[in-house]
C-alpha positions as CSV (number, residue, x, y, z in Angstrom):
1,X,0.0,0.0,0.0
2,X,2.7,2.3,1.1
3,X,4.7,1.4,-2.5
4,X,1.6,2.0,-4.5
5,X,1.0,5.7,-2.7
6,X,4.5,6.7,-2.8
7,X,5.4,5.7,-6.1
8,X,2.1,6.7,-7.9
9,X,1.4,9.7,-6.1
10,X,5.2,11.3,-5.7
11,X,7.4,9.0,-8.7
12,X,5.3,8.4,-10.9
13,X,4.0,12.2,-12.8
14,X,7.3,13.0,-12.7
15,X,8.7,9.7,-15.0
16,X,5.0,10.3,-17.2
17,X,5.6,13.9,-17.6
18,X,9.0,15.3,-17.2
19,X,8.4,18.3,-18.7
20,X,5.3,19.2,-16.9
21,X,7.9,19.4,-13.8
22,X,11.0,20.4,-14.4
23,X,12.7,17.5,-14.6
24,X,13.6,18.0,-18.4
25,X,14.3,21.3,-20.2
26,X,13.1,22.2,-23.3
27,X,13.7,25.2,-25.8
28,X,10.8,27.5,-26.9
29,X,8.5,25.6,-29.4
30,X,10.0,22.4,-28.5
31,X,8.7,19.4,-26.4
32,X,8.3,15.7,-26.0
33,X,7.3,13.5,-28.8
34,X,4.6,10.7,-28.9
35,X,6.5,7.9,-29.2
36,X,8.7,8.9,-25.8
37,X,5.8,9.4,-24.2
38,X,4.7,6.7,-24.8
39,X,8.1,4.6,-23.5
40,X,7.9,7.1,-20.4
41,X,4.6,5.3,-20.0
42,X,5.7,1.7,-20.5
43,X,8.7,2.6,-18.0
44,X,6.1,3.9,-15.5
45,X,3.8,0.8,-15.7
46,X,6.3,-1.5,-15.2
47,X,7.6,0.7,-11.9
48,X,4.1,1.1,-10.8
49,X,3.9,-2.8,-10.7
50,X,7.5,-3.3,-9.1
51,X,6.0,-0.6,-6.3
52,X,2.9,-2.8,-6.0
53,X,4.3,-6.4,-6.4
54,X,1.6,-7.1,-9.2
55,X,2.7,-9.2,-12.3
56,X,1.8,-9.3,-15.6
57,X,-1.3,-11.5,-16.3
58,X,-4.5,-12.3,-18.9
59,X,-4.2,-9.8,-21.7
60,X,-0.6,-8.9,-21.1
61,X,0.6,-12.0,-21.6
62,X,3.6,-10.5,-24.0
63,X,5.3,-9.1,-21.0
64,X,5.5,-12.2,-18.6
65,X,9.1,-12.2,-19.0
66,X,9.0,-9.1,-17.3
67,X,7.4,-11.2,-14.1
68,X,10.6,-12.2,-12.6
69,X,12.1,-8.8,-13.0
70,X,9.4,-7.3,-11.0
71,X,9.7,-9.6,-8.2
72,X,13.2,-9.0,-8.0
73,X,12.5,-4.4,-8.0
74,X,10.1,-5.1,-5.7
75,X,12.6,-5.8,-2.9
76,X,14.7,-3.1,-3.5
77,X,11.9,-0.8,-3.8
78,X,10.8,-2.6,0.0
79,X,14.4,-1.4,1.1
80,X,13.4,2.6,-0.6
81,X,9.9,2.2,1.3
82,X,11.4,1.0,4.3
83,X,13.8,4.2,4.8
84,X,11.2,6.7,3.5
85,X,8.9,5.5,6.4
86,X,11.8,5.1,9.2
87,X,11.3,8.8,10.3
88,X,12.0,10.5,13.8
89,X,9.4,11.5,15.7
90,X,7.9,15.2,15.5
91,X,8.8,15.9,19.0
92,X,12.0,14.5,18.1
93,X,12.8,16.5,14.8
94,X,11.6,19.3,15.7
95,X,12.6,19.7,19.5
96,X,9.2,20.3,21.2
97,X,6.9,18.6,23.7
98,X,3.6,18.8,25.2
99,X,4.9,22.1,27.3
100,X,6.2,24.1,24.4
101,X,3.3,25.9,23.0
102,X,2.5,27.3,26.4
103,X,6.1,28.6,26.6
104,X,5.7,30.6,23.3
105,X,5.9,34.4,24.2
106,X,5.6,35.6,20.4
107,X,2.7,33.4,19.1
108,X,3.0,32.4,15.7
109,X,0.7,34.6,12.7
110,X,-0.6,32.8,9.7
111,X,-1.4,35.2,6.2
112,X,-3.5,33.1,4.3
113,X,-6.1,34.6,1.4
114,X,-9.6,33.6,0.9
115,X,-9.1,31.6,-2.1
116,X,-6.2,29.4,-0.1
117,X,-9.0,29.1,2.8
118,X,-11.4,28.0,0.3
119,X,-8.7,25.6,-2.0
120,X,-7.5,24.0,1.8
121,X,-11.1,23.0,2.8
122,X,-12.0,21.6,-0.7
């Protein structure tokens, strides 16, 4: 579950569209082509099932060669998930506990606009 959020919500619009964040450069007037999107989308697939430990099966019967190879990403994207979820506590990281807010002589002063107010609670 952790694979499939990380990878398809963080990884995976940046390998499907490059361009769209800043991961490629292009000149004015120039930009991907079909056919390498296309591949960026085969790439993505195949990650997307290493993430989620799914093989090929039924109508993708042509890549079941690929079965064994996503087995075998699957454990070293495990090891990735593993790390990105070993994090410290907040009290921890940031060096606060349950008596800090009440310590706070300067409170703290949030600008935010009516359309962010409106954008955070949709």
């Amino acid at each position: 579950i952790v694979g499939n959020l990380i990878y398809y919500r963080y990884m995976n619009p940046a390998i499907v569209a490059p361009d769209g964040f800043d991961v490629v450069e292009f000149g004015a007037g120039s930009a991907l082509l079909p056919g390498q999107r296309r591949t960026l989308g085969s790439i993505a697939r195949i990650l997307q099932h290493s993430a989620a430990l799914k093989h090929f099966q039924g109508d993708s019967a042509h890549l079941h060669a690929l079965n064994e190879y996503i087995t075998h990403t699957h454990n070293r994207f495990r090891k990735f998930l593993r790390a990105v979820c070993d994090v410290p506590e907040p009290e921890e990281r940031f060096n606060i506990d349950e008596y800090s807010e009440t310590l706070i002589l300067n409170r703290p002063v949030i600008y935010i606009s009516i359309s962010e107010l409106i954008n955070t609670h949709r």
